[in-house]
Structure formats: C-alpha cells, structure tokens
Biotite code that builds the C-alpha atoms (Angstrom):
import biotite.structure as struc

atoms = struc.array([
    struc.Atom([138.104, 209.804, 54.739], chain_id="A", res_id=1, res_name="UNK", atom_name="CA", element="C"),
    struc.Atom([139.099, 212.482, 52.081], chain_id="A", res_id=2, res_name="UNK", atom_name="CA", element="C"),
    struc.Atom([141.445, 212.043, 49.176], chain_id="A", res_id=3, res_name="UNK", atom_name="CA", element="C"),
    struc.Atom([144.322, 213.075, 51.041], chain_id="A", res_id=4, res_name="UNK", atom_name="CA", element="C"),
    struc.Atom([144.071, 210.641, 53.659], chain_id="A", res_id=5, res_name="UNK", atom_name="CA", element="C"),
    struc.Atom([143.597, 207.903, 51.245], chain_id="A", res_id=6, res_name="UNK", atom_name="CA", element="C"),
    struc.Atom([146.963, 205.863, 49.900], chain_id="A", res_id=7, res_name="UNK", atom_name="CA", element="C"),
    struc.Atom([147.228, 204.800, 46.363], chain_id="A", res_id=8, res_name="UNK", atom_name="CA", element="C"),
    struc.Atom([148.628, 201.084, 46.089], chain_id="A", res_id=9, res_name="UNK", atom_name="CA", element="C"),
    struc.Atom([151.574, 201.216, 43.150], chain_id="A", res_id=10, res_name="UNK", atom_name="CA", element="C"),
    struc.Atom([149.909, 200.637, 40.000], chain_id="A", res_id=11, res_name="UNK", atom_name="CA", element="C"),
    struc.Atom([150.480, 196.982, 38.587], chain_id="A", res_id=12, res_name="UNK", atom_name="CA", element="C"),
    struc.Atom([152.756, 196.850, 35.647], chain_id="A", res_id=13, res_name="UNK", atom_name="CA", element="C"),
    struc.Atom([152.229, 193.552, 33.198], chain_id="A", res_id=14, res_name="UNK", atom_name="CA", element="C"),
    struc.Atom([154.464, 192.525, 30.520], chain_id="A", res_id=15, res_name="UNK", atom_name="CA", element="C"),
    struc.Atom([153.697, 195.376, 27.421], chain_id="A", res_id=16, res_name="UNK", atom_name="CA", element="C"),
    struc.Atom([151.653, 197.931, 29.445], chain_id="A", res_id=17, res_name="UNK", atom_name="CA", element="C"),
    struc.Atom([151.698, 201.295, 30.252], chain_id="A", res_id=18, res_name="UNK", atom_name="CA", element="C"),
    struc.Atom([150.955, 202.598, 33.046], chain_id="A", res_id=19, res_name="UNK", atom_name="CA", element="C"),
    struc.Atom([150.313, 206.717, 33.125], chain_id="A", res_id=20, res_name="UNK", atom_name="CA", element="C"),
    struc.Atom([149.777, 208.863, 35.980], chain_id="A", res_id=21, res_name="UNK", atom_name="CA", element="C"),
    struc.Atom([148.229, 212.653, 35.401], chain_id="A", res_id=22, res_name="UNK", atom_name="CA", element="C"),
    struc.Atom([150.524, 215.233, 37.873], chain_id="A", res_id=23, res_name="UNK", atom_name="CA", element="C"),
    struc.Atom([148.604, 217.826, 39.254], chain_id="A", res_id=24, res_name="UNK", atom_name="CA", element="C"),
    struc.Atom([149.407, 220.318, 36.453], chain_id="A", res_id=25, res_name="UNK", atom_name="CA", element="C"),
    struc.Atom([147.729, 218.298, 34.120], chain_id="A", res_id=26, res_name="UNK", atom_name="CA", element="C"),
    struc.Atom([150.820, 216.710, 32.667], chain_id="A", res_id=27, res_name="UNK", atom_name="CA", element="C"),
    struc.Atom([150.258, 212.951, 31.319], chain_id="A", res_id=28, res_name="UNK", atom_name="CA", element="C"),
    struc.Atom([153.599, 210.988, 32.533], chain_id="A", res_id=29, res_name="UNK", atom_name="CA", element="C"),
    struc.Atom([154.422, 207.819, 32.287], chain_id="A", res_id=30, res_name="UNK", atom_name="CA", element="C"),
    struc.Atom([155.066, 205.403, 35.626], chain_id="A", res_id=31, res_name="UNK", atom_name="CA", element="C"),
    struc.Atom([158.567, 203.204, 35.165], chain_id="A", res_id=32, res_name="UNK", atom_name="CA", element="C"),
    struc.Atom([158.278, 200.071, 36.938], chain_id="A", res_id=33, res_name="UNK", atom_name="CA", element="C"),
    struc.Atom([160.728, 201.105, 39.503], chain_id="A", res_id=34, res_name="UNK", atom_name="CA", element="C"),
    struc.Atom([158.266, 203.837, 40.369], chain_id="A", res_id=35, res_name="UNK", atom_name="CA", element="C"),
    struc.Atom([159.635, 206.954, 38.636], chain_id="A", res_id=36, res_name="UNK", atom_name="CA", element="C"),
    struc.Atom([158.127, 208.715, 36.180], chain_id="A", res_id=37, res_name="UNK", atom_name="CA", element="C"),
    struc.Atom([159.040, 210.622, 32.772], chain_id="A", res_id=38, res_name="UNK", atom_name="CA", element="C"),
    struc.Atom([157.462, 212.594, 30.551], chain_id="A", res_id=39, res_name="UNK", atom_name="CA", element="C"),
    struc.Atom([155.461, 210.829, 27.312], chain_id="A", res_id=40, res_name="UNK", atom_name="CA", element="C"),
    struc.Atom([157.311, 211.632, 23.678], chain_id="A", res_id=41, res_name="UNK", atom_name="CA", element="C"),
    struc.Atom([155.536, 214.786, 21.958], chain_id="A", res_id=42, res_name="UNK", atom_name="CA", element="C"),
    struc.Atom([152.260, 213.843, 19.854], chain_id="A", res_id=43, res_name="UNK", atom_name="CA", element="C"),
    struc.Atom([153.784, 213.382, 16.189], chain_id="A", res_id=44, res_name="UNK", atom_name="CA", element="C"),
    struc.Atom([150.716, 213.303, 14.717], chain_id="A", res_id=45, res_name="UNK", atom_name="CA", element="C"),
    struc.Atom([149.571, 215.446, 11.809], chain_id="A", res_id=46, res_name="UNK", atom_name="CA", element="C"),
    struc.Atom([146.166, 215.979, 13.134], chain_id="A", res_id=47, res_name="UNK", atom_name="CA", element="C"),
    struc.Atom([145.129, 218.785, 10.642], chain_id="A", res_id=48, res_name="UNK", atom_name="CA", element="C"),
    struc.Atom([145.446, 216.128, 7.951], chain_id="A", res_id=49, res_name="UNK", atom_name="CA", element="C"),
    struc.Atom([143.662, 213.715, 9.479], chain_id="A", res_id=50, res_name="UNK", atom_name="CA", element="C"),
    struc.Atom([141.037, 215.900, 9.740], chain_id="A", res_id=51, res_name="UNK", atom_name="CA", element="C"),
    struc.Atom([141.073, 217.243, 6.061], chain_id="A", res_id=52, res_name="UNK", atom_name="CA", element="C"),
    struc.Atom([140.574, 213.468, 4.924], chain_id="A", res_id=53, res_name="UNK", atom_name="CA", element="C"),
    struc.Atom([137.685, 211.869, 2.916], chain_id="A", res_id=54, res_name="UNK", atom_name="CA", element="C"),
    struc.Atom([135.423, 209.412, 4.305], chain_id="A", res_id=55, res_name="UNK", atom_name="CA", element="C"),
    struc.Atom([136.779, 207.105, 1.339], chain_id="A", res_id=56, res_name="UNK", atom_name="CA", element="C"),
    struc.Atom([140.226, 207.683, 2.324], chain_id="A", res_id=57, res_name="UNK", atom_name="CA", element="C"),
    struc.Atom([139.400, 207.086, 5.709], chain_id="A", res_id=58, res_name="UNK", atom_name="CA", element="C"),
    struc.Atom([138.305, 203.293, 4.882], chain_id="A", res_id=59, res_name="UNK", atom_name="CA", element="C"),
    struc.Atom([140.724, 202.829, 2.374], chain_id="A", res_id=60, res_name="UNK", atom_name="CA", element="C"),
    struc.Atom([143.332, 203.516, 5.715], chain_id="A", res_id=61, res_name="UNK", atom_name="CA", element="C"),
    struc.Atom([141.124, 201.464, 8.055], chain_id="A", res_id=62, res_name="UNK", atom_name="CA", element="C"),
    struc.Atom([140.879, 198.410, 5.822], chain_id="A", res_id=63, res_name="UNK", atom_name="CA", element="C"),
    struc.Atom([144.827, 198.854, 5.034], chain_id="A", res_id=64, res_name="UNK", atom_name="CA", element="C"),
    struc.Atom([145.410, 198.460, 8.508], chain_id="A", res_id=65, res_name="UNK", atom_name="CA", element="C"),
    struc.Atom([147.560, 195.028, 9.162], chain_id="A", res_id=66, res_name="UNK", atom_name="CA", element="C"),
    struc.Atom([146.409, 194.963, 12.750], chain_id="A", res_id=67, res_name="UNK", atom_name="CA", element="C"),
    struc.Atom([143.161, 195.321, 12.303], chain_id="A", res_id=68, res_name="UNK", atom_name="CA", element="C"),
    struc.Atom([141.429, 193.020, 9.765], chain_id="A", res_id=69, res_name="UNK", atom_name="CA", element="C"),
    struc.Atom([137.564, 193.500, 8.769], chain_id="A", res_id=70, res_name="UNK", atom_name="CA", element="C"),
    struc.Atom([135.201, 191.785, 10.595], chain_id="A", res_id=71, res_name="UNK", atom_name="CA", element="C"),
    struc.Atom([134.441, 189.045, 8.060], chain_id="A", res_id=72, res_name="UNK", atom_name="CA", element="C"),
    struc.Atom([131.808, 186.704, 8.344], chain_id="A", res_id=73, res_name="UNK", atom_name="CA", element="C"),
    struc.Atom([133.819, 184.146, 8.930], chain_id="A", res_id=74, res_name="UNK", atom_name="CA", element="C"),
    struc.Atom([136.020, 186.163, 11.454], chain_id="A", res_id=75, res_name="UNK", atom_name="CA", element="C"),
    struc.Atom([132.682, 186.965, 13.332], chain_id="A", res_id=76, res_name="UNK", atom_name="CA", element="C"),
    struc.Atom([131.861, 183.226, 13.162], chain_id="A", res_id=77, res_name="UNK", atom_name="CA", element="C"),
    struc.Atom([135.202, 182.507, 14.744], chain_id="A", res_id=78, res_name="UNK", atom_name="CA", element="C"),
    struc.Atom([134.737, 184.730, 17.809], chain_id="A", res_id=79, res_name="UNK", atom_name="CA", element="C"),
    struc.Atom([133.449, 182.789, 20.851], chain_id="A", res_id=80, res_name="UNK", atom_name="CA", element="C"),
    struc.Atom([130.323, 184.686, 22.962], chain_id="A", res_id=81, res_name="UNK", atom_name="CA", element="C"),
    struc.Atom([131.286, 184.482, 26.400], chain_id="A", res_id=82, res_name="UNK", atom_name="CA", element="C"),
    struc.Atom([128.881, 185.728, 29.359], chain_id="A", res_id=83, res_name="UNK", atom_name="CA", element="C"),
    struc.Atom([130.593, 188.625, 30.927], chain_id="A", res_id=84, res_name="UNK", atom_name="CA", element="C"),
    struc.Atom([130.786, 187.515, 34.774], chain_id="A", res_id=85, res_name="UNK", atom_name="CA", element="C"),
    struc.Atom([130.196, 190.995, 36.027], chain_id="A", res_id=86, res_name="UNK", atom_name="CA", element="C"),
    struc.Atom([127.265, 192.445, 34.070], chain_id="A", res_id=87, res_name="UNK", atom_name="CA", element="C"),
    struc.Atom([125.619, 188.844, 34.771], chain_id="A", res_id=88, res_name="UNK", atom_name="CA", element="C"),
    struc.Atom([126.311, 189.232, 38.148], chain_id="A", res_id=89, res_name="UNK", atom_name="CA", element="C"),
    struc.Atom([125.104, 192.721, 39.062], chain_id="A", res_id=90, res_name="UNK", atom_name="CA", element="C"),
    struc.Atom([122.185, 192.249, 37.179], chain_id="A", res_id=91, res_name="UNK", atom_name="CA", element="C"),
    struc.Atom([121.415, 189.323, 39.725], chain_id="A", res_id=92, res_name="UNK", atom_name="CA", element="C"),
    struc.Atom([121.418, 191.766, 42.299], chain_id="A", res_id=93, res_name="UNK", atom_name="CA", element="C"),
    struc.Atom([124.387, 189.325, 43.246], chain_id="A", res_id=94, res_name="UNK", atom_name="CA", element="C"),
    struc.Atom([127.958, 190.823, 45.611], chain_id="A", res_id=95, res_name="UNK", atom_name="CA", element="C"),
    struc.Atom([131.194, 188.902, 44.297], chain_id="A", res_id=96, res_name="UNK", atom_name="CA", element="C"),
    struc.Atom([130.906, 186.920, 47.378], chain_id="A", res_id=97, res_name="UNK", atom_name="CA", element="C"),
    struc.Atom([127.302, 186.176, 47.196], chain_id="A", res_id=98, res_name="UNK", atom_name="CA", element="C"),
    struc.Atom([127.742, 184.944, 43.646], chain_id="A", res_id=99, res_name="UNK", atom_name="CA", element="C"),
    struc.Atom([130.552, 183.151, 44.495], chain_id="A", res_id=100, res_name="UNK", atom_name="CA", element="C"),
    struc.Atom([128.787, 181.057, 47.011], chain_id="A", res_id=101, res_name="UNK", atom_name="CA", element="C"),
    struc.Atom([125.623, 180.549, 45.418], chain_id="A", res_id=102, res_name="UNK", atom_name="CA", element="C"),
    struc.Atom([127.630, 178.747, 42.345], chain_id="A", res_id=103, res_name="UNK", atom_name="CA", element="C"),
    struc.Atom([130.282, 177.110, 44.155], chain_id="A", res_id=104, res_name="UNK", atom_name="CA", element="C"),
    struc.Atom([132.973, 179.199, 42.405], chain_id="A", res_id=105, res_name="UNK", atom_name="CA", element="C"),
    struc.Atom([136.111, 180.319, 44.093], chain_id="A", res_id=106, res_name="UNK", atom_name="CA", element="C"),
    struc.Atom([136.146, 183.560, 45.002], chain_id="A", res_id=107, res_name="UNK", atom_name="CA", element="C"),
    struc.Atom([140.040, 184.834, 43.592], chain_id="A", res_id=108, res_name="UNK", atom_name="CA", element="C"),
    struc.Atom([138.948, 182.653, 40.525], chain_id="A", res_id=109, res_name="UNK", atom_name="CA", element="C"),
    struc.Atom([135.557, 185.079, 39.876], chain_id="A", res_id=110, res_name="UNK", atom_name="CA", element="C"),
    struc.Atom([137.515, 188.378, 41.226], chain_id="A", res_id=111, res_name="UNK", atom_name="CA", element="C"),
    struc.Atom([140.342, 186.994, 38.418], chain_id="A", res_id=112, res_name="UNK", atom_name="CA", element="C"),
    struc.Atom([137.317, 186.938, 35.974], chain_id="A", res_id=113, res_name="UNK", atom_name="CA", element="C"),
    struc.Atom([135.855, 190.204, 36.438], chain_id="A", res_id=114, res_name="UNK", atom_name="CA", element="C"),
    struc.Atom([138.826, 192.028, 36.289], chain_id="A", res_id=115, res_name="UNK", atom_name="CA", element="C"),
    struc.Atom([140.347, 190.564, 33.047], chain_id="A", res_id=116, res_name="UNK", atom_name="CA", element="C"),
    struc.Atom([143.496, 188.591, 35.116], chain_id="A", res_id=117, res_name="UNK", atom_name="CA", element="C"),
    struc.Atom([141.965, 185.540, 33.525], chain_id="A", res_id=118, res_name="UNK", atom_name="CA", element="C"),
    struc.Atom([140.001, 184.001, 31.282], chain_id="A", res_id=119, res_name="UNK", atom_name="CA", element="C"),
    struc.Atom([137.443, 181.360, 32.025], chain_id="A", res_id=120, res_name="UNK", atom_name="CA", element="C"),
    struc.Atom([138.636, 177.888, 30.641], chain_id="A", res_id=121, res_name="UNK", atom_name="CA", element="C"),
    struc.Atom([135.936, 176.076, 28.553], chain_id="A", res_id=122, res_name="UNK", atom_name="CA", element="C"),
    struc.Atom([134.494, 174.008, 31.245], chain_id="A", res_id=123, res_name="UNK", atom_name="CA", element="C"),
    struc.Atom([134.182, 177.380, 33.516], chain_id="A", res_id=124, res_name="UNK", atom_name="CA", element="C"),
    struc.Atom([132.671, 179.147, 30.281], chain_id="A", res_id=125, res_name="UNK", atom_name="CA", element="C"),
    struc.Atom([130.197, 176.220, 29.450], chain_id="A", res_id=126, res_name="UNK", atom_name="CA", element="C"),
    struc.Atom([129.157, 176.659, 33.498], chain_id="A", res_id=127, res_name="UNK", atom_name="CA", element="C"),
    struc.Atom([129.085, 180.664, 33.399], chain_id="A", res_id=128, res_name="UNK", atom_name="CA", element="C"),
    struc.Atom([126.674, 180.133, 30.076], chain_id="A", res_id=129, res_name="UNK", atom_name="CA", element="C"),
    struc.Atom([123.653, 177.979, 32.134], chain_id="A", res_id=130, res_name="UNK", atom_name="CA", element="C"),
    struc.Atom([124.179, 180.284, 34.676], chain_id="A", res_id=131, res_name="UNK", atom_name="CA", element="C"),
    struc.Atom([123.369, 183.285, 32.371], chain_id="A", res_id=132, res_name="UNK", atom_name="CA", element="C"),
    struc.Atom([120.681, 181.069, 31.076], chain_id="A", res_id=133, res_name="UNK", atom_name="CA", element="C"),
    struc.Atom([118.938, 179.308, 34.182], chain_id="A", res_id=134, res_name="UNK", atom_name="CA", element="C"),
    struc.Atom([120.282, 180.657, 37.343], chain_id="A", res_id=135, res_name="UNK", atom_name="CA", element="C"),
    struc.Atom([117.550, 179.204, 39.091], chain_id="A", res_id=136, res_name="UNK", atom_name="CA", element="C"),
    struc.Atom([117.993, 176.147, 38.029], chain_id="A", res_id=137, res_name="UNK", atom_name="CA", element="C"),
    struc.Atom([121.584, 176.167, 38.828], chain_id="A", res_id=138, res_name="UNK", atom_name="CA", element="C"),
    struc.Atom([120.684, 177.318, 42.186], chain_id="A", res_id=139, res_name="UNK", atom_name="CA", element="C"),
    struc.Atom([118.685, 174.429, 42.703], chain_id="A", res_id=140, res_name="UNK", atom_name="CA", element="C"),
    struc.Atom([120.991, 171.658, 41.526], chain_id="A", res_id=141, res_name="UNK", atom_name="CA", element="C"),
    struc.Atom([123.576, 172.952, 43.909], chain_id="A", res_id=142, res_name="UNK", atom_name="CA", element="C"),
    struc.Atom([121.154, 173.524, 46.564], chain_id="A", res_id=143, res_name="UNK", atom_name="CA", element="C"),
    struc.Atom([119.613, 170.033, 46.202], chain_id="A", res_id=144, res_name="UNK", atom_name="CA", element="C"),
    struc.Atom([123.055, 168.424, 45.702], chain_id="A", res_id=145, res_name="UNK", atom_name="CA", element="C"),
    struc.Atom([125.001, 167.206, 48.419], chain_id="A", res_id=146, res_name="UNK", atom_name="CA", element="C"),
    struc.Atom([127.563, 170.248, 49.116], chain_id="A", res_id=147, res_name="UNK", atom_name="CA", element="C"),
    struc.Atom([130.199, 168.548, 48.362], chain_id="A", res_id=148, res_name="UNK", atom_name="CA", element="C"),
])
C-alpha cells in the first residue's frame, strides 16, 4: 500500500488543543474542528534578542516564569512515579493484547493508558507498580488463581 492509497482518519480535537497539519508547500496550518484549515498568526517573536541574552538573564526569565515553578524539593517530593505502561510493556517483549491478557487488564483500558486518554487510578497504579517489579510473580498468582 503506498501513501497515496492510504486514508488519514480526521485528527481528534480535545478541549484546548491544536491540531496542525503541514500542506505540501511546507506551510504549518492549523485544522478547525469542522475540518478547515487557516493559516497560524506570524511568529512575533524577537528571536535576535533572545539570542543576544546572558545565561543570567536567561534564569532570571526562567525562574520568573508563573507557569513554570522550580523544581523544589518539596515539589519533586510531591510528584508521584508512575510505571509507564508502554516502555514496561515492550520491554517484556509483551503486544498490547498479550499484556493485556497475561494481567487480566482490559484491553481499551491499557490502549487508554498508553496513549495518554487516561490515567491509571491508584488501585490500577499500585497493580501496574508489582507488575514493573515482579511480573513473574504476577503471572503466577493469576495463573494459579481461579480465572475468575
């Protein structure tokens, strides 16, 4: 099958994204949710003078930033690790379906997961972490359990 041949599903919109599609010419446009496209606004920034700043200023602006706070300790403390589905997966060698079965979890649910749709809850996250940790072990429970 070549490109041509191939068709392109509508990109999904969400609530506060952007979705951009790159015409042949090389123009960046934005896709409307009704499927037409326009042009993005002209670059406004003043990129000379970005460049011609100090490393100082550079943090000064970085740690002025409202929207993006240091990383404090306690800000780092705050942040919750949680396994990243896919990465654990692949590196088990594992297909979305074969991981799927092997630890009972819906399918949609991990396809939902890997793709950033949702967000494990903390029961799912507590699960995913013994997975990343004993696998095996997992794999035994289930397989020893009743299949229920």
């Amino acid at each position: 099958m070549t490109n041509s041949n191939r068709t392109r599903s509508k990109p999904r919109q969400t609530a506060g994204s952007i979705v951009a599609r790159r015409l042949p010419d090389g123009t960046l446009v934005q896709v409307l949710p009704d499927g037409s496209t326009r042009p993005f606004p002209p670059d406004r920034t003043d990129w000379a003078a970005l460049r011609a700043m100090t490393e100082d200023e550079i943090n000064a602006a970085a740690l002025s930033d409202p929207d993006n706070p240091p990383l404090t300790r306690e800000r780092q403390a705050r942040l919750k690790r949680v396994p990243q589905v896919k990465v654990m997966r692949r590196a088990m060698g594992l297909t979305q379906e074969d991981f799927a079965v092997r630890f009972r979890i819906p399918l949609g649910t991990l396809r939902d997961w890997e793709q950033g749709k949702t967000e494990p809850d903390q029961a799912a996250r507590a699960y995913l972490t013994v997975i990343a940790r004993e696998p095996e072990a997992v794999r035994r429970a289930l397989q020893s359990g009743s299949g229920a």
